[in-house]
C-alpha positions as a LaTeX table, in Angstrom:
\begin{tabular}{lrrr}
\hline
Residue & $x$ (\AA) & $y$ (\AA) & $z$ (\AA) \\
\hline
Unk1 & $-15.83$ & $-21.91$ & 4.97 \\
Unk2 & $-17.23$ & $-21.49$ & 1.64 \\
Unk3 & $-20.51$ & $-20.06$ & 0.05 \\
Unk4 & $-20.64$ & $-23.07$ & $-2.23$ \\
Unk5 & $-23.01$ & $-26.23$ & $-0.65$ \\
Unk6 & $-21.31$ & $-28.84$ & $-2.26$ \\
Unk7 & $-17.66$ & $-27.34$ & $-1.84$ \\
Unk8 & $-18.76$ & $-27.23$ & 2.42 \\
Unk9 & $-20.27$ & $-30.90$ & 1.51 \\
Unk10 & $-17.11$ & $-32.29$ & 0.23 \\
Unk11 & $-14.76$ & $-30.90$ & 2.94 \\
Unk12 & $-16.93$ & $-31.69$ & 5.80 \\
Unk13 & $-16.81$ & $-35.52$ & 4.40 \\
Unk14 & $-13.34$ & $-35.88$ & 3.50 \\
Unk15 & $-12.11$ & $-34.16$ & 6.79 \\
Unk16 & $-14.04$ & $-35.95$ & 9.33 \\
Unk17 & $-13.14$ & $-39.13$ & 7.74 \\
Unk18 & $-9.57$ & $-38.40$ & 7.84 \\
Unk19 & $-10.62$ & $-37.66$ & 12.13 \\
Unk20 & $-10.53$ & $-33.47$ & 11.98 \\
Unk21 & $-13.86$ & $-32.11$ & 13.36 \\
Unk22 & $-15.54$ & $-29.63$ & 11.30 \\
Unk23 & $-17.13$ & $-26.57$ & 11.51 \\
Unk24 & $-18.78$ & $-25.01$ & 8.19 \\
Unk25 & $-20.00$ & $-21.50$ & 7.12 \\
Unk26 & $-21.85$ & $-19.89$ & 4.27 \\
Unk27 & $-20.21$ & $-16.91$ & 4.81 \\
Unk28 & $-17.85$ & $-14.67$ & 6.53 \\
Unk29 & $-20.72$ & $-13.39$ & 8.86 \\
Unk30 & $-21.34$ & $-16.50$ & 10.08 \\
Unk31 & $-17.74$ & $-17.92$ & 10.05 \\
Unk32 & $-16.82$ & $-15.04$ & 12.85 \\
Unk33 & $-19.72$ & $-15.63$ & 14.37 \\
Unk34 & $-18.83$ & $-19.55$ & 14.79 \\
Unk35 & $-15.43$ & $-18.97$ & 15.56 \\
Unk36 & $-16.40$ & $-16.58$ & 18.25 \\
Unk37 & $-18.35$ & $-18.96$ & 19.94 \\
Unk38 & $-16.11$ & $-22.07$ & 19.06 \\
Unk39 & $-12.80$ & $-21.49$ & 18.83 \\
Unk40 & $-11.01$ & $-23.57$ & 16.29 \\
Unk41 & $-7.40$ & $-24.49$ & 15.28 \\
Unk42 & $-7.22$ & $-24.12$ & 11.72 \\
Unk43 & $-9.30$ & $-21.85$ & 9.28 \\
Unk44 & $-10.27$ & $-23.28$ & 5.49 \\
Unk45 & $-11.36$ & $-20.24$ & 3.57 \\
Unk46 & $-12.84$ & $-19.21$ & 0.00 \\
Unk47 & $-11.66$ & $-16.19$ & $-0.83$ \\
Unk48 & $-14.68$ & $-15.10$ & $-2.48$ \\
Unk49 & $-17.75$ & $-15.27$ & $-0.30$ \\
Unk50 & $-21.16$ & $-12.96$ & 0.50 \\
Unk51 & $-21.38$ & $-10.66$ & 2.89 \\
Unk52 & $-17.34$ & $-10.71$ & 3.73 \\
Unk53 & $-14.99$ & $-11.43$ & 1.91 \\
Unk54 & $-12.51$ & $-14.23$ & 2.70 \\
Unk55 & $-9.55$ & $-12.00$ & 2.96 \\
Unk56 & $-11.43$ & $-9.87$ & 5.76 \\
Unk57 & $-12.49$ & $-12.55$ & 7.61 \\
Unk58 & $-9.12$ & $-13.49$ & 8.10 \\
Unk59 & $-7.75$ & $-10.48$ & 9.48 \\
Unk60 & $-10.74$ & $-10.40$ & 11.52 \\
Unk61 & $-10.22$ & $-14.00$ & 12.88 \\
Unk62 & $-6.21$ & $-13.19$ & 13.21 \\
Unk63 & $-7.11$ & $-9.86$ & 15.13 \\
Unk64 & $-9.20$ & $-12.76$ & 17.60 \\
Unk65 & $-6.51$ & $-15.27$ & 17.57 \\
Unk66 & $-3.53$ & $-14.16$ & 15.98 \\
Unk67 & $-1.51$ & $-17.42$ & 15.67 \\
Unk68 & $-4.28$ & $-19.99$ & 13.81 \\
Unk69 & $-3.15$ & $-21.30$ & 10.32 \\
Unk70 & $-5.05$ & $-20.79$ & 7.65 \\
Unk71 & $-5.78$ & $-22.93$ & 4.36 \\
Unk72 & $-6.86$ & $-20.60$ & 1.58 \\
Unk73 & $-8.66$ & $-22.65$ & $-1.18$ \\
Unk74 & $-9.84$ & $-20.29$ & $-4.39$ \\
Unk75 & $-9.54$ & $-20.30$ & $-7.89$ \\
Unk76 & $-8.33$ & $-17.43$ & $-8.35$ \\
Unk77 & $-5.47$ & $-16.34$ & $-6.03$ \\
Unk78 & $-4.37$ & $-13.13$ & $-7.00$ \\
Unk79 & $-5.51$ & $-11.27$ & $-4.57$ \\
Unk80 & $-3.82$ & $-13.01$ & $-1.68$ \\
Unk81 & $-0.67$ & $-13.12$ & $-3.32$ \\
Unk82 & $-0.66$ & $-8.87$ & $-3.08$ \\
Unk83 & $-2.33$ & $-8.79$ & 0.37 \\
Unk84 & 0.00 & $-8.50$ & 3.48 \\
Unk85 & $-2.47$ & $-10.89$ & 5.18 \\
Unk86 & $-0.32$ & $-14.24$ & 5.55 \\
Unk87 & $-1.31$ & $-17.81$ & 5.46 \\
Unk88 & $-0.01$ & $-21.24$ & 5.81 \\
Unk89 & $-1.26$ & $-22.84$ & 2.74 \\
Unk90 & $-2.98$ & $-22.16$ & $-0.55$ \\
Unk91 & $-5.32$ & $-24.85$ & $-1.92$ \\
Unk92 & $-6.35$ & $-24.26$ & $-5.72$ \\
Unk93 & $-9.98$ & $-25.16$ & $-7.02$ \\
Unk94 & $-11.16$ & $-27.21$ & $-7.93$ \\
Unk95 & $-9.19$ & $-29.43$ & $-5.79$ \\
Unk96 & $-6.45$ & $-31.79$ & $-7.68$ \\
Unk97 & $-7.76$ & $-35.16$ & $-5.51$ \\
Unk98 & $-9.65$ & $-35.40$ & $-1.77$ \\
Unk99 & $-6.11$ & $-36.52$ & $-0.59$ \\
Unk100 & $-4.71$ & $-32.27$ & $-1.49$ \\
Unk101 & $-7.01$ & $-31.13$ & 0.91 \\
Unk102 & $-5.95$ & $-33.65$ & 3.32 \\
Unk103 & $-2.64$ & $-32.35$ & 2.67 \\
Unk104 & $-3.31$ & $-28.95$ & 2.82 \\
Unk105 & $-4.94$ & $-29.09$ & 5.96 \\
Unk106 & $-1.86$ & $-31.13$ & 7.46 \\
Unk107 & 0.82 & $-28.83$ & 5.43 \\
Unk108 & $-0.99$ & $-25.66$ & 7.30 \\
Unk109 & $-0.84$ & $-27.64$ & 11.00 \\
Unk110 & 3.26 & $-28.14$ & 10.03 \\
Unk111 & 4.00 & $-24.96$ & 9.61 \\
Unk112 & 1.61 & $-22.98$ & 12.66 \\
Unk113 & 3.83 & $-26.17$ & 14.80 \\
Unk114 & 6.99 & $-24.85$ & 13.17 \\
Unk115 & 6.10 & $-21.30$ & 13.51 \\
Unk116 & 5.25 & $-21.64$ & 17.13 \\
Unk117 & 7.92 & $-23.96$ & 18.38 \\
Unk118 & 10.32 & $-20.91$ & 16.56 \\
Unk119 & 9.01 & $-18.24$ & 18.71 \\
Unk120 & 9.60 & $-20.04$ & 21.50 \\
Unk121 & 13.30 & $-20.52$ & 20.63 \\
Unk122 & 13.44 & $-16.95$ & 20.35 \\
Unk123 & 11.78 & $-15.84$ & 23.23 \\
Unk124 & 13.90 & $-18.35$ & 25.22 \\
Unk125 & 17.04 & $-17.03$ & 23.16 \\
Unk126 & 16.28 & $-13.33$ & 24.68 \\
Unk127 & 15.63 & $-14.32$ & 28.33 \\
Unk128 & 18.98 & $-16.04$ & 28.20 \\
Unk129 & 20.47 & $-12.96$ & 26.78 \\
Unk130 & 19.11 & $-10.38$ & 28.76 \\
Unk131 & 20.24 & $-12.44$ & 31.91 \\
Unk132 & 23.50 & $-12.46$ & 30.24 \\
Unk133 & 23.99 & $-8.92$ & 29.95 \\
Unk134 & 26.03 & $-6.99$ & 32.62 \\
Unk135 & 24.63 & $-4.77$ & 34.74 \\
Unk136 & 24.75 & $-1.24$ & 34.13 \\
Unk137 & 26.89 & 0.96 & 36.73 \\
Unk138 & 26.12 & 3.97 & 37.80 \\
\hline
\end{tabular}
């Protein structure tokens, strides 16, 4: 998502060749609103954009699904940096080459797979433990 037309242009392009369907938005508005109906698995977001701001859309859209990585392109990052709002991967603009936002995108699928596969450990870790535990006498 980003309020610039060519910046939605160029991602649209250089993601669907490289086989990702796409998605765009003007806004945050209409970025919830599109998610809402069409549930994605990664988020590309400006930071700065009308109506909501990028950061706000994200906690919105984390609130809705809670584990989808997120790509945050901007050029200026600052205020991501301070926000307790996390995300997979930061993209700078303007973008270095097509091929960084390739990267990005796959960078932010790498780690959501890592994250995931990590809980899982973990919630495996604590069934085996509990099971492990003695019972308690009275």
């Amino acid at each position: 998502m980003d309020d610039e037309a060519d910046v939605r242009l160029l991602v649209l392009v250089v993601l669907s060749r490289a086989g990702y369907e796409v998605l765009l938005a003007e806004d945050g508005v209409e970025a919830l609103e599109t998610l809402k109906a069409n549930p994605v698995d990664l988020l590309l977001i400006d930071k700065n954009l009308p109506r909501m701001s990028g950061l706000a859309f994200l906690q919105e859209a984390r609130r809705l699904f809670p584990d989808i990585p997120a790509v945050i392109i901007t050029a200026s990052p600052e205020a991501f940096f301070s926000s307790q709002e996390k995300f997979e991967v930061y993209l700078p603009k303007p973008f270095r080459n097509l091929k960084a936002l390739e990267q990005a995108v796959r960078d932010a699928f790498e780690i959501s797979h890592v994250a995931q596969e990590r809980r899982e450990l973990q919630r495996k870790l604590a069934e085996v433990v509990a099971h492990l535990k003695p019972a308690k006498s009275s």
